[in-house]
N, C-alpha and C positions, 0 to 999 in steps of 0.2 A: 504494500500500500504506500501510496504517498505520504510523507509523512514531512513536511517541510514545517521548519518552527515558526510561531507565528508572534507575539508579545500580545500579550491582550490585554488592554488599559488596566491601570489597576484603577477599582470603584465602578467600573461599568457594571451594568447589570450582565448576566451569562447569557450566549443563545441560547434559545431553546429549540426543539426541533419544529416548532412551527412558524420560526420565524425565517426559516430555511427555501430556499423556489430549488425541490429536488428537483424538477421537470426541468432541471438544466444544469442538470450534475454532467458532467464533461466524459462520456464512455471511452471516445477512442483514446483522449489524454489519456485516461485512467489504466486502459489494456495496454498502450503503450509503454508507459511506465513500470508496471506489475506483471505483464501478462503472454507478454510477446516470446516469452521464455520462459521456460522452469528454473525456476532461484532455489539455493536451497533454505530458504526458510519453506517456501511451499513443499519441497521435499520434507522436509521436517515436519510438518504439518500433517502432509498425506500419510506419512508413517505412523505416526501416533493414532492419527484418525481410521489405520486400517486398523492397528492392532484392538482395537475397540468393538469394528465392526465385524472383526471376525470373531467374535465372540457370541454374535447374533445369527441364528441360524438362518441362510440365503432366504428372499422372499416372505419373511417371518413376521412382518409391519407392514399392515396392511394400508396406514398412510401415516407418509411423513412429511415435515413441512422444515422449510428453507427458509427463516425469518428476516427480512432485507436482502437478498439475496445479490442482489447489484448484479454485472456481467459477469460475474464467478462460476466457472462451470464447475470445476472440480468438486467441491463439496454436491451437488447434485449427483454428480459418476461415483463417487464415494456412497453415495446414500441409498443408489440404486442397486448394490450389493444386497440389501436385506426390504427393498419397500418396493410392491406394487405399486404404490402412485407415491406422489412427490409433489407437494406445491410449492412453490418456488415464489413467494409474498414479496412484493417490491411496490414503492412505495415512488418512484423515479419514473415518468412518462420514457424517459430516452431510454431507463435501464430495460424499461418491460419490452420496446420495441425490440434492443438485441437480445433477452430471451427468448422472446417470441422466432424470431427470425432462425435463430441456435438451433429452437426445438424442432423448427419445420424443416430442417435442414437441407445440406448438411453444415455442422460444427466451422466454425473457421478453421483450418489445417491447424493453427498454434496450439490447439486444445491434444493434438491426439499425444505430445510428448504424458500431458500429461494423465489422461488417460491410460496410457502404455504403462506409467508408475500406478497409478491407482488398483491395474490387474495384477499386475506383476506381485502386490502386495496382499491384494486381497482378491485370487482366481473367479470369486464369484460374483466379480462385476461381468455387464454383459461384454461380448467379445468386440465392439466399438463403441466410440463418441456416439455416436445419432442410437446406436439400442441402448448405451447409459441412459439417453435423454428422452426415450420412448415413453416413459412412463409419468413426466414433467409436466406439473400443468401452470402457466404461469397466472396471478394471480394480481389485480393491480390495488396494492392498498398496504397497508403498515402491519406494526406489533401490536397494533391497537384495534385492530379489525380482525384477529383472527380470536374463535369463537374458544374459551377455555373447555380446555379438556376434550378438545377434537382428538386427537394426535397420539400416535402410538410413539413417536420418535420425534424431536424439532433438534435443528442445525442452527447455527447462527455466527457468523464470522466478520468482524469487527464493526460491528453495527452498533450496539446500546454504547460505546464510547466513543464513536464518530459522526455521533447525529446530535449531540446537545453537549452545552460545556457544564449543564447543572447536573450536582450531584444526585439530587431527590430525583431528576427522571431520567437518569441513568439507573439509580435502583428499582424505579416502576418498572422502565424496561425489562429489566433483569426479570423481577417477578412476574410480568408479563410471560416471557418466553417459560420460564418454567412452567404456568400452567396454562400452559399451550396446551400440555400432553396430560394425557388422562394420569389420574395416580400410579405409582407403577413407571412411568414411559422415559424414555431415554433423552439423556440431554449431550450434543457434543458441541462446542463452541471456541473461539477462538479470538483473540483481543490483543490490540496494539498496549504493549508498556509503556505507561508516562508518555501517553500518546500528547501534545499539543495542540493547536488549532492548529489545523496544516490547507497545504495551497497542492492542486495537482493542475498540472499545465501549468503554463507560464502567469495565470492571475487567478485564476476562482479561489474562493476562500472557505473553508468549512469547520464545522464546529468538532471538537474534541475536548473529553473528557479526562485528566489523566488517571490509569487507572494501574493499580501493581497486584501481587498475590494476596495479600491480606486485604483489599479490597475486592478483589473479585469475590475470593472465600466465604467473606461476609456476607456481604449481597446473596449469594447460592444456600447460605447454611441453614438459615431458618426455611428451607422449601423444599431441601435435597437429601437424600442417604448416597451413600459410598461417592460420596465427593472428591475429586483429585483434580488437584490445578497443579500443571508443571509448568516451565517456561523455555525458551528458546531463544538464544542470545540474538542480537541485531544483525541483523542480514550483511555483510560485509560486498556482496556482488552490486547492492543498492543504493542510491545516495544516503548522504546521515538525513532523516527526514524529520529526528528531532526523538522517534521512541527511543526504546532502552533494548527491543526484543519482542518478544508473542508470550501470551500465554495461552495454556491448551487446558481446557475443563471438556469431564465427562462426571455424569452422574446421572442418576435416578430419582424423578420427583417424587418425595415422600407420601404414603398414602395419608390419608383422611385432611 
């Protein structure tokens, strides 16, 4: 992700996510930057996230859901390992158009490196990009439009810390996506360290939250059993965009 540091007055009040025009969130900046290659923080990511999903027996979730999903395929190819459908919730006009376009395929070529790692780690993705994405349904609307307790599985990858720089609706968010999923259901997610307000492309501007391991934790505890947040030092292939690294959470939302 982009992640360029931004100074943010001191005394202003924080963005918040509504004060945000998504429908002109910058895509191709964005894949250009992040996407046009497998970096190994994405490697890193895809790793952790298979060893999780192999856990879960193929086709076993009967739906999963992709919370901000932006133009990220990989967590979708990742998710198709163990779910019949997949909705993939974006909240961005531009983001949903190249979903959309992805799903009806085929994939842009950049995607299949990473798809090629997503099997290789976890055999029970389907055998390409466009059968990954067979089962995707895209979906145009937020964290806040999907109905609690649908969901046998939700994904979510640096979204509740790069959409608002307040800390009370970055923890909504959070509780939001945990019960997405029915009690019982699967959580895998993933979040920029000591993210900043950061800029992709040469001017747009967007809101971040910074967030470290004893905050993610927190936010997760009161809603989750078998909780594990690890982290992953800063991309060195990428510019310094101002984080510190990733953090990677999997858990389970607690019943009642």
């Amino acid at each position: 992700m982009s992640r360029i540091v931004c100074a943010h007055p001191s005394g202003t009040p924080p963005v918040l996510n509504d004060h945000v025009d998504w429908d002109s969130w910058p895509v191709e900046d964005y894949l250009t930057e992040n996407y046009r290659e497998l970096h190994p923080s994405d490697a890193a990511v895809i790793a952790h996230h298979s060893a999780f999903y192999r856990r879960l027996a193929p086709g076993s979730i009967a739906r999963s859901v992709e919370l901000g999903a932006g133009p990220n395929l990989y967590p979708l190819m990742l998710a198709s390992a163990v779910s019949r459908r997949i909705d993939a919730v974006e909240t961005s006009a531009q983001c949903v158009g190249y979903l959309q376009r992805q799903v009806a395929g085929p994939p842009d070529a950049t995607w299949s490196a990473f798809h090629e790692l997503c099997r290789r780690l976890d055999p029970a993705l389907p055998a390409t990009p466009a059968e990954a994405l067979r089962g995707v349904h895209v979906v145009h609307g937020d964290i806040r439009s999907s109905e609690p307790g649908t969901y046998g599985l939700a994904s979510m990858h640096f979204v509740a810390e790069g959409v608002t720089e307040d800390d009370a609706e970055f923890l909504d968010f959070c509780r939001l996506f945990v019960h997405s999923v029915e009690p019982g259901g699967y959580l895998v997610a993933a979040f920029m360290e000591n993210m900043p307000t950061y800029r992709i492309g040469p001017a747009s501007q967007w809101p971040g939250f910074p967030v470290n391991r004893e905050i993610v934790s927190d936010a997760f505890a009161p809603f989750t059993e078998r909780l594990a947040v690890t982290r992953i030092d800063a991309d060195p292939t990428l510019p310094d965009y101002g984080d510190s690294g990733m953090l990677l959470l999997t858990a389970v939302r607690r019943e009642g």
